[in-house]
N, C-alpha and C positions, 0 to 999 in steps of 0.2 A: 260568782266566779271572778278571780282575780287578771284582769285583762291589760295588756300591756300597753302602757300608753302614746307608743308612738304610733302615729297616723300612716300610715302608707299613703294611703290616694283617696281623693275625695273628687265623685264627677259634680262636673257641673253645674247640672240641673238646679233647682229650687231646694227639691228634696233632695240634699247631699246624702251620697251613700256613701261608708266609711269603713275602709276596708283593712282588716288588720291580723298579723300573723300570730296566732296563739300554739299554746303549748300542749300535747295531748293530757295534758291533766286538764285544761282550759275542755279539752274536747269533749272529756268522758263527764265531766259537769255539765257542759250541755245536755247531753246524754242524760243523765238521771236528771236533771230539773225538771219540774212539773211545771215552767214559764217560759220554755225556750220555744213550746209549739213545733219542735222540728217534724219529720215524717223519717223515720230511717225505717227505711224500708229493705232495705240492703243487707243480708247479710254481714258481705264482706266490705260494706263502710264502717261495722261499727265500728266504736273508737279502741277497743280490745283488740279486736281484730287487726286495725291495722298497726297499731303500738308493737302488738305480737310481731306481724312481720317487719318492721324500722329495727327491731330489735335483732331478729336474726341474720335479714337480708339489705340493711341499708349500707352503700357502699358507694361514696364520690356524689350523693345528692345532695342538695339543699330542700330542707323540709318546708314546706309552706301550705300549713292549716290556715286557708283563707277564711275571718270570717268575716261576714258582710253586712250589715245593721248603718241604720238611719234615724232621725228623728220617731217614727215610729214603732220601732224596735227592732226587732233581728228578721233578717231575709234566708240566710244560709252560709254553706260553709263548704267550702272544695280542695276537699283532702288529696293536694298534689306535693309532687317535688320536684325539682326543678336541678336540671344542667344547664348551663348557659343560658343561651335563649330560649330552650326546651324544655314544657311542662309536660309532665304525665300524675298519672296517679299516683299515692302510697298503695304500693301494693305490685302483683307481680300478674300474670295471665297463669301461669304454674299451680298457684296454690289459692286464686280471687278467683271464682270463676265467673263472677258478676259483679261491676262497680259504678258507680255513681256519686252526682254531687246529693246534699242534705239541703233540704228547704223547708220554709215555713209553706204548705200548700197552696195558699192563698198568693202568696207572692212569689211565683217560682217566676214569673217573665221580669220581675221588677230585679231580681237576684240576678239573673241572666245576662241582663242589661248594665246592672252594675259591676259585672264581674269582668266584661269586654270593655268598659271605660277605665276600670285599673290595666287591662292588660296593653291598654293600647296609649298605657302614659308610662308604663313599667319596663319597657324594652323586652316585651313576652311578644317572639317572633312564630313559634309552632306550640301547639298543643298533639298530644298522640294519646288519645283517651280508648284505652282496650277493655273489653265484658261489658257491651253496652246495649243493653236490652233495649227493645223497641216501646215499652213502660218507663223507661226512663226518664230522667229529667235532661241527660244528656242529648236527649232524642229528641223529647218534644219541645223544650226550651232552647235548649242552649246551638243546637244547630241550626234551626233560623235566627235565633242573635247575629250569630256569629256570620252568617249570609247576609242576612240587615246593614251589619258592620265593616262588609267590603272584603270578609276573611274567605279564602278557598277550603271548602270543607271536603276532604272525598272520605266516603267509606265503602268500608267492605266488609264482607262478612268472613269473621276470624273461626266460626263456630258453630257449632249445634248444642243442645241441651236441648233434655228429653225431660217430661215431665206428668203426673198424673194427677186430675181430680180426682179425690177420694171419694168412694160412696159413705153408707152408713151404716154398710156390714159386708165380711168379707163375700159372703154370697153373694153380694152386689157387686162387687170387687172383679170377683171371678165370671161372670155375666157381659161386664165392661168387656172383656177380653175377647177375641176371635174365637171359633171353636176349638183351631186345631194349637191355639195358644193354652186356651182351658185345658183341654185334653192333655199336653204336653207336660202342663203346672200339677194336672191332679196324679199323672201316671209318675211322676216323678217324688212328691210327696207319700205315695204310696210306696215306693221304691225306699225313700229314707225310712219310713216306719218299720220298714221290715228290718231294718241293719243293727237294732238296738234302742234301747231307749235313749230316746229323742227327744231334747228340752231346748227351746230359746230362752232367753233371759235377757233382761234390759238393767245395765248396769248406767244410775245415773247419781247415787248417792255419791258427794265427795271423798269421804272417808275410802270406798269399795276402787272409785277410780282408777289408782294406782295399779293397782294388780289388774285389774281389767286393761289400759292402755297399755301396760308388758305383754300383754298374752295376743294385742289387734298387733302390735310391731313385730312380736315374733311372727305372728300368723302373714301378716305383710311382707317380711324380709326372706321369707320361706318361699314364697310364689317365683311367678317369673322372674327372670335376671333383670328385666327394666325396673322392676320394683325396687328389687335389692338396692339396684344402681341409684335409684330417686332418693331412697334414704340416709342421704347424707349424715354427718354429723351436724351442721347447721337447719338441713331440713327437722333431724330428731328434736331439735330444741325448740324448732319452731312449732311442729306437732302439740310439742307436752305441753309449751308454754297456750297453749288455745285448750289441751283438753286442762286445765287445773282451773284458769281463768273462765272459761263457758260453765264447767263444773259449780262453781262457784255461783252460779247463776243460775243452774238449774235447767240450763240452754244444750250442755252437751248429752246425748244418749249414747254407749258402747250398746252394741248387741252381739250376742256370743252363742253362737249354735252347737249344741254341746252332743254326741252323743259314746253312751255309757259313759260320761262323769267326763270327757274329754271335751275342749271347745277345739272346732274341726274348720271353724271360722268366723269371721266377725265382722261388724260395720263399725263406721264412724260418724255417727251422722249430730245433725245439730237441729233442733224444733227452738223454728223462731217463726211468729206471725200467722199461726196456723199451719206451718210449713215443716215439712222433716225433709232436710238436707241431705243426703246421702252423699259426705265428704271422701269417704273413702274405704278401702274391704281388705280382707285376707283372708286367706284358706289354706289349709294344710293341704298337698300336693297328694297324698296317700290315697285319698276317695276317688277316684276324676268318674267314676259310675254313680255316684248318688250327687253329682252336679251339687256341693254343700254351698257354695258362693252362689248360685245362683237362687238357691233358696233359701238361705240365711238373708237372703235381701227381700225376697217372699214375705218372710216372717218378721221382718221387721216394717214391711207394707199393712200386714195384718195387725200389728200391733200400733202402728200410726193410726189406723180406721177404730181400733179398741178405745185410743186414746182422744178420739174427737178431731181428729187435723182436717185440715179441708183439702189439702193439696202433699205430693208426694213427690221432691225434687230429687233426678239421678244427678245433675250436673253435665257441667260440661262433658262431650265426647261422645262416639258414634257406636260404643259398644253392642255388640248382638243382644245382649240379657235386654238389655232398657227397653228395647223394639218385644223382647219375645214379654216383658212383665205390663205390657200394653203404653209405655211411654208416647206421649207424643209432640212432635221435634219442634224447636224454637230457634230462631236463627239468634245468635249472639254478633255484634258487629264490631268492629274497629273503627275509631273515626279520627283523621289527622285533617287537623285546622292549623292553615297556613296563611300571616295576615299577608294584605295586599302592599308589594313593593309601593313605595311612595313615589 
């Protein structure tokens, strides 16, 4: 990876750390290198991910891909951008619904450390870091750093996200559930079977793509008016540009609940890490008795346990379906770091 030669800040210590603003081509080389030891754990860190949103939604920021490396080699790297005195993340709470910094595992306090000694020679007066899991490195690093450091941390909780360990077959699946949840899933699945012939399908080939993300936007833009309203034209480009790029990868799944030859709704989900995303849905407005949104998400739980996943993420928000498909809640927090007046 081609890295830019000027030095930003070097602390003090013995072991200088050396911190420097790279370009997301620099990023997504990390990314694929088999020597960088990073952990991205994050969906929406990775370097696709957030390239996709700089692209549609960046506007009055300054980009600053921190990366962090010492005589020993690389510590990590914190995907922010910056107003004034004010760092936040690349990325948005809208469409990220969980973010963090990237580290080599082993050295997350020593990154953490080094990342408050550039801040605190750089004229970086607040940080405002939003979707910050309690797994974090935001969490467990960088918020006593930055208390170590004399900086005012408060947070709060911005959120919920709902989530399910998978079993190793749906009948397990459905077991997991309360009764009157069971009962609810099976009277309703029987409900669809009687309407026609009834097919899920999982479109993930690239090629297929195309006509499958036409058919989740129309079924999107079809729903409630807040949907419609979300759909911008900047959101649409932001959507596409993630489903061709994850496609690409093998990382996006469409699923499309079709019956008699029609698709009646769909997901949008993304399988990274053992984990199927559930980005987002649509349904055609026509059915509201055979609940197709609510079991098109069903069938794409069951096709997540077909396919080995270990884990079953709705994402952020408090919807009824996530509680009734046996979800369960995780706090998501906000954390604003304000250093101490001199």
């Amino acid at each position: 990876m081609k890295r830019p030669a000027r030095q930003l800040t070097t602390s003090p210590s013995d072991q200088r750390s050396v911190v420097r603003n790279i370009s997301f081509d620099d990023l997504h080389s990390l990314w694929t290198s088999t020597d960088a030891d990073f952990e991205w754990s994050c969906l929406f860190t990775l370097p696709i991910w957030l390239n996709c949103w700089w692209d549609a939604f960046a506007e009055g920021d300054r980009l600053h891909l921190l990366l962090v490396e010492d005589s020993r080699g690389l510590l990590g790297c914190a995907p922010l951008k910056r107003r004034g005195s004010t760092a936040t993340f690349v990325g948005s709470p809208n469409v990220c619904d969980y973010l963090d910094l990237v580290s080599v595992p082993e050295r997350r306090r020593e990154f953490a450390t080094a990342l408050f000694d550039y801040f605190n020679t750089e004229g970086l007066l607040e940080l405002d870091l939003y979707g910050v899991r309690e797994d974090a490195l935001v969490w467990s690093d960088l918020i006593p750093r930055a208390k170590a450091s004399g900086w005012e941390v408060i947070c709060e909780t911005e959120g919920i996200s709902y989530g399910i360990d998978l079993p190793s077959s749906w009948e397990d699946f459905l077991f997991q559930l309360n009764g009157k949840q069971r009962h609810e899933l099976r009277r309703k699945l029987r409900r669809l079977e009687e309407a026609g012939d009834v097919h899920f399908r999982i479109i993930e080939s690239p090629a297929q793509v195309p006509d499958a993300f036409h058919t989740f936007i129309d079924l999107f833009r079809t729903g409630p008016a807040s949907k419609a309203a979300f759909m911008t034209d900047a959101m649409f480009r932001f959507f596409h540009s993630l489903a061709v790029a994850f496609a690409e990868r093998n990382i996006l799944k469409i699923g499309l609940l079709d019956i008699d030859g029609t698709s009646v709704s769909a997901v949008l989900c993304f399988d990274y890490r053992s984990t199927r995303y559930l980005y987002n849905s649509g349904y055609a407005p026509g059915h509201p008795s055979l609940s197709v949104g609510l079991l098109c998400k069903a069938f794409s739980i069951r096709n997540a346990i077909d396919s080995g996943l270990a884990r079953y993420d709705f994402l952020k928000g408090e919807e009824d379906y996530k509680r009734r498909l046996g979800g369960k809640p995780r706090n998501i927090h906000r954390s604003h770091f304000k250093r101490a007046s001199s």
